[in-house]
Every structure is written in structure tokens, then in C-alpha cells.
C-alpha positions in Angstrom: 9.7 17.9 -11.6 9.4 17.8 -15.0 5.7 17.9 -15.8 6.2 17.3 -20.0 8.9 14.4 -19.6 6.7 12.9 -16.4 3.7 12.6 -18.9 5.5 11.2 -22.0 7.2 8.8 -19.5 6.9 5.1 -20.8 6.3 2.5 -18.5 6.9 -0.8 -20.0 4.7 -4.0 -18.7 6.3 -5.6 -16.0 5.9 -9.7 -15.8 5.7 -11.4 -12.3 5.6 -14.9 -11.7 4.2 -15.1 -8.4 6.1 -18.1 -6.4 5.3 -19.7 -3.2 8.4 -17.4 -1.9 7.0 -14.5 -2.9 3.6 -14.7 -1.3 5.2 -16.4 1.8 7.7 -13.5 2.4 5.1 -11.2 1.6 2.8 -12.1 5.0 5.9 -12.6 7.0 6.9 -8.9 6.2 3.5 -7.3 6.5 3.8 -10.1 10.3 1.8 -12.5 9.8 2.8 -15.3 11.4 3.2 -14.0 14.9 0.6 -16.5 15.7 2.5 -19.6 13.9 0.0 -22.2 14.8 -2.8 -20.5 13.8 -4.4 -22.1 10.6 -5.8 -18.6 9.2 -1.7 -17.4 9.5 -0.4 -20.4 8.0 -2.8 -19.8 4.9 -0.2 -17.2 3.7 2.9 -18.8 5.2 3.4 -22.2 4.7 3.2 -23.9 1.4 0.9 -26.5 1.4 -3.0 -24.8 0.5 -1.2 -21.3 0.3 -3.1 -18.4 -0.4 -2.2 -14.8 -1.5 -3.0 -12.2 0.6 -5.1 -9.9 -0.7 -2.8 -6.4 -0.2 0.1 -7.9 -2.2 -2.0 -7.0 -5.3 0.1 -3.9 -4.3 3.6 -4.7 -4.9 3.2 -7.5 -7.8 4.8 -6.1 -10.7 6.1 -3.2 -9.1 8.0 -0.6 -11.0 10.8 -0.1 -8.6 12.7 3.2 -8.3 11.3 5.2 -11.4 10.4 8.5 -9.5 14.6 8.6 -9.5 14.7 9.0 -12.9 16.8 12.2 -13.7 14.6 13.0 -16.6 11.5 13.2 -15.1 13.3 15.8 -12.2 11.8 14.1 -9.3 12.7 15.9 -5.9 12.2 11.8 -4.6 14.3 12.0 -1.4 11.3 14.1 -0.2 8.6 12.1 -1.8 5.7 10.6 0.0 2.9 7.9 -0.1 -0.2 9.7 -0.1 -2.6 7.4 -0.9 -3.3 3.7 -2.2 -6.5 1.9 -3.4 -6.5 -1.7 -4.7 -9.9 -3.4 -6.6 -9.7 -7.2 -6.2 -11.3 -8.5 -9.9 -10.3 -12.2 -9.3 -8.1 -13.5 -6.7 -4.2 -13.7 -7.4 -3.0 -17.3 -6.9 0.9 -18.6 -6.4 2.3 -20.2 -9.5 0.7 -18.2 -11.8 2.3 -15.1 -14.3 1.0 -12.1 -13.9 1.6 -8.5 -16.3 1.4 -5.3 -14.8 0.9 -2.2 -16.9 1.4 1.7 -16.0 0.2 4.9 -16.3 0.3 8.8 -14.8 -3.1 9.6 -14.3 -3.1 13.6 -12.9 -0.9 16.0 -11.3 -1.8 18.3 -9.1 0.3 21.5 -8.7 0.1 23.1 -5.1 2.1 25.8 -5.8 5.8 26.6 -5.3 7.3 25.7 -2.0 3.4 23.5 -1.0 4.4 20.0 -3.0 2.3 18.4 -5.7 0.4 15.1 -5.9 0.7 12.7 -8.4 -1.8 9.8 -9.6 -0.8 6.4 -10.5 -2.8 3.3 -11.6 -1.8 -0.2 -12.2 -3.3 -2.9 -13.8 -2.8 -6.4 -13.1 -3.6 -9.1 -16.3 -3.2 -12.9 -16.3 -1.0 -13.3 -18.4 -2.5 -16.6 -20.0 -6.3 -15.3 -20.0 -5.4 -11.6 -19.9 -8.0 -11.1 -17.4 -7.8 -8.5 -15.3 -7.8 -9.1 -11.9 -6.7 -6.2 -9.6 -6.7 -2.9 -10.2 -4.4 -0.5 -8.3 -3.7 3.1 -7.7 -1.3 5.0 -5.7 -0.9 9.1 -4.8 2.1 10.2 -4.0 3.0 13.8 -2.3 5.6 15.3 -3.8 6.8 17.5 -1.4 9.3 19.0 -3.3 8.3 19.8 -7.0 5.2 22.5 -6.2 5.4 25.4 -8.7 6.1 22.8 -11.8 2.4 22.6 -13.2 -0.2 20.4 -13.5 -3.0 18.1 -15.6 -5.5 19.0 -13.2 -6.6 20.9 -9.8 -9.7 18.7 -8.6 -8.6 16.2 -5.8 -11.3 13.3 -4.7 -13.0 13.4 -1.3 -11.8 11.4 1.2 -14.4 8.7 2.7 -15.9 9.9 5.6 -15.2 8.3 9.0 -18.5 7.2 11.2 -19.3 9.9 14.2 -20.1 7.1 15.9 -17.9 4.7 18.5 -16.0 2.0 16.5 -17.7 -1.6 16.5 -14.0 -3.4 16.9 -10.3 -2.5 17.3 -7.5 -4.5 16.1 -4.3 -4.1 17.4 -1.3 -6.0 15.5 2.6 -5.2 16.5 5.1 -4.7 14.2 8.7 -6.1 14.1 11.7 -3.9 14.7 13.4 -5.7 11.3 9.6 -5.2 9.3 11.2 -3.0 7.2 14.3 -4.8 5.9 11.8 -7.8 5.3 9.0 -5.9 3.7 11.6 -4.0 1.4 12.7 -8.0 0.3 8.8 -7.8 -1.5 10.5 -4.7 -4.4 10.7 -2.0 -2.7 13.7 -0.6 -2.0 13.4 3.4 -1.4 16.7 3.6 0.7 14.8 5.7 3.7 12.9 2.3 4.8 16.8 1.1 5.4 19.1 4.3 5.4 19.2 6.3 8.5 21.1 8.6 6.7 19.1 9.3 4.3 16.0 8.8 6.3 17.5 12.0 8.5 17.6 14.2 5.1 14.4 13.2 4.3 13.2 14.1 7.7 12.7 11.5 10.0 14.1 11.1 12.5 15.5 7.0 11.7 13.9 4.7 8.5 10.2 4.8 8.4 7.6 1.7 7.0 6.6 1.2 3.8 3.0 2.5 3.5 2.3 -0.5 1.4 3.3 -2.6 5.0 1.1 -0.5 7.0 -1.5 -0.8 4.5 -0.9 -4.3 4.6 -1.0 -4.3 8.6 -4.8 -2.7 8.1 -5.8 -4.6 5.6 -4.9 -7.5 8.1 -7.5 -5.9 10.6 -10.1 -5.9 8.2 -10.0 -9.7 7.1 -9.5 -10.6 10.6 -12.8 -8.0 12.5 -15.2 -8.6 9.1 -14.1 -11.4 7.1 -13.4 -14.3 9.4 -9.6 -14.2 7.8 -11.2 -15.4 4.3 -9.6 -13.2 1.8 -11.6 -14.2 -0.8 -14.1 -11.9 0.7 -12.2 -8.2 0.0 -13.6 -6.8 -3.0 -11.5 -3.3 -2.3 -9.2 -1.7 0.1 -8.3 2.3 0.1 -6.6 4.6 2.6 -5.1 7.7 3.3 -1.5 8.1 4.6 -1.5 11.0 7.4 1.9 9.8 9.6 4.8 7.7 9.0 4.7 4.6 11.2 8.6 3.4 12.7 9.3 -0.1 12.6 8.8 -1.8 16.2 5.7 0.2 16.8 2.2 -1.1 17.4 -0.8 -0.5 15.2 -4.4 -0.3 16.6 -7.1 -0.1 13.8 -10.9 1.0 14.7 -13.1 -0.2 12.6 -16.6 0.4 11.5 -18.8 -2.4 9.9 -22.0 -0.8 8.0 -23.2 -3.7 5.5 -20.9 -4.4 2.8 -19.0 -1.6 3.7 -16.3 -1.1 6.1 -14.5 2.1 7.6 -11.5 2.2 9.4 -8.4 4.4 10.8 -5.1 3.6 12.4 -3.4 4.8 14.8 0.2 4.0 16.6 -0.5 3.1 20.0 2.6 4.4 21.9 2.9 8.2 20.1 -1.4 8.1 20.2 -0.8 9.3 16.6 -3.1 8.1 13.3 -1.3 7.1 10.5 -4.1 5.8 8.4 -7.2 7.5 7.9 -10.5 7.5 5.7 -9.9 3.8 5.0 -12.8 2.2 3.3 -13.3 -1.1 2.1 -15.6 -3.3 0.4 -16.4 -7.0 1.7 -18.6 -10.1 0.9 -20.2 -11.7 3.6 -18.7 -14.5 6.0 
């Protein structure tokens, strides 16, 4: 990694026009739907009243493969999702035009041969009002590029998990093909598709996007707090801790104090967590 040319990197604004497409193929990839009759599925995935799901706040405007970039000197084959967070300002709707803007917020340098983590933010503007109405941000482990410096050596604190029993559990089933369909949404880091290159970067076949297991959570929590109403998340954030294989099934425990929601997930046929410290925010239903 270069740490000078990372931090001088421009990001232009990206435009999206959000179509009924988009959002539909969004929920289908992330699998909703699995229930096809069920009116608070066929919200997000059929056109007539559709909504936007809440989590796709994530990949509107996304800025594709930058981390590839030669000059920044990215080691991206070995790059992980570390963490995301999105803010819900306003809801997104379909048929609207949406700007994204960009910028590196830290670096933290773990030393050579322990990685580094970077920190991203995102923010989402109508483009007619300029409103903003979601903010993102995303950490990504850089597995390869300890040793190259940093901006800053302070990392936040995870949200603490209840001691407690859960209240609920959600379990939700993913496609063997999720993958190839959530990639359709703008991302399209070959590992979620290669098996080649999925192998080099250590796995042992493609892994999820972290944005679809997020989205598979983030599921769980609009269907155990908010009665499915997604105008009800205020804010989603998690920690990534295992890569989740297309095919597997995700159970989510989750813990309902107030307004404020914990939760952790975990794949159901290795008994491994792949989310944890997730914490939301939510109105009342």
C-alpha cells in the first residue's frame, strides 16, 4: 500500500438512478422472496407499492473495484470486509437520482506481515434537494499492506453483545447462486465468482459478499423488531469475523433493549459466527 497516493486519492461523485430493477434484484440477491406470497417480501420484489430495502443504502453509488488501482499499491486479492455501518437520514425511494460522494477516513498500520485497516465513508445526497439521506461507512482489513504507515492507531470499540439469553432467533437460508446474483447489485470482486482466485485468496471456493450477509441480518432485524416496516431502521452496524459460502444458512440472535437492538450471526451447519457486535437502531412498530 501506498499510504501518500491512498490519501490524495480522488473519488469523484458517483450518480445512481435507482430503478424498479435495481431495488427488485437487490432483495432477490440478499433472498427475499423465498416466501413469494408473502406481502412484506413482495414490498421489495414486485413493482407495484415497491419499497427499498433499507441495507441497499450500501451498494447505491458504489465505487466499484478502486482498491485495484495500481497506484494506490493495494495487496486487494487479500483484502477483507471488516466492518460496515449505514445511518438511514430519509428513506431511499425507486425512481429517484441519487449522488454518492467518497472519502478515506484513517489507516491503521498493524505492523509488517499483521495487515492494516482502512476507513471509508460514503454519503448519499438527493440529487434534486441535496439532502442527505444515508450515511455509510465501511473497514476493510488489509491483510496484506501492514508495515506501510498510517493516519492513526486508535480503533473504535466494538458494541458489546448482551450476557444474557437472546429474546429471538432468525434463521434465513441462502441460495447456492446468492453470489452471482448479489454481485449483479456492483460488486464484482472476482473471489465472490472465481474459484481460482478465491483459492489464492484463501478460501477454499467463492465466499458472500459481506454487504449480502449484512443484508441477510439486516433482514432478521426488520422481520424480529420492526414488523418488516423498513421505515423503522434508523441504523445498522456489524462486524465481519468469518466468511459465509453461498448455500449456507444464517441464524441471527437477537437482543431487543428499547430502541436499541443487538445481534450476532452465526452459520448453522459449521456452528461458526460470521457477524458479530451488530447493533442497530429502530422506531417502534
Amino acid at each position: 500500500m501506498n499510504l501518500k497516493k491512498l490519501l490524495e486519492k480522488n473519488f469523484p461523485p458517483l450518480e445512481h438512478h435507482i430503478t424498479p430493477r435495481d431495488s427488485m434484484l437487490y432483495a432477490l440477491g440478499i433472498g427475499i422472496g423465498d416466501a413469494p406470497c408473502d406481502p412484506k417480501q413482495l414490498q421489495f420484489t414486485y413493482e407495484s407499492g415497491l419499497k427499498v430495502f433499507p441495507s441497499q443504502a450500501n451498494v447505491i453509488s458504489h465505487p466499484g473495484g478502486w482498491v485495484q488501482d495500481p497506484a494506490v499499491e493495494i495487496d486487494w486479492i487479500k483484502l477483507l470486509h471488516g466492518e460496515q455501518s449505514f445511518e438511514i437520514h430519509a428513506p431511499l425511494q425507486v425512481n429517484k437520482t441519487y449522488v454518492g460522494t467518497f472519502r478515506i477516513i484513517d489507516v491503521i498500520d498493524k505492523g509488517v506481515g499483521k495487515g492494516a485497516m482502512l476507513f471509508m465513508e460514503k454519503q448519499l445526497r438527493d440529487k434534486e434537494s441535496n439532502e442527505l439521506v444515508s450515511t455509510v461507512t465501511s473497514t476493510y482489513v488489509l491483510r496484506g499492506d501492514g508495515g506501510s504507515g498510517g493516519t492513526t492507531t486508535t480503533a473504535p470499540v466494538p458494541h458489546p453483545i448482551p450476557e444474557r439469553a437472546p429474546d429471538t432467533e432468525c434463521v434465513l437460508s441462502t441460495l447456492p447462486q446468492a453470489a452471482l446474483i448479489y454481485r449483479l447489485s456492483g460488486d464484482y470482486n472476482p473471489i465472490h465468482a472465481d474459484p481460482e482466485l478465491a483459492r489464492k485468496a484463501g478460501f477454499e471456493r467463492p465466499i458472500l459478499h459481506g454487504l449480502c450477509t449484512l443484508g441477510v441480518a439486516t433482514r432478521a432485524v426488520l422481520d424480529t423488531c420492526c414488523d418488516s416496516r423498513p421505515e423503522l431502521l434508523r441504523s445498522l452496524k456489524v462486524r465481519y469475523s468469518a466468511p459465509v459460502y453461498p448455500g449456507e444458512t444464517i441464524a441471527t440472535e437477537v437482543w431487543r433493549d428499547k430502541d436499541i437492538v443487538s445481534f450476532r450471526s452465526r452459520v448453522v451447519e459449521r456452528n461458526v459466527v460470521v457477524l458479530n457486535h451488530g447493533h442497530a437502531i429502530v422506531g417502534q412498530a
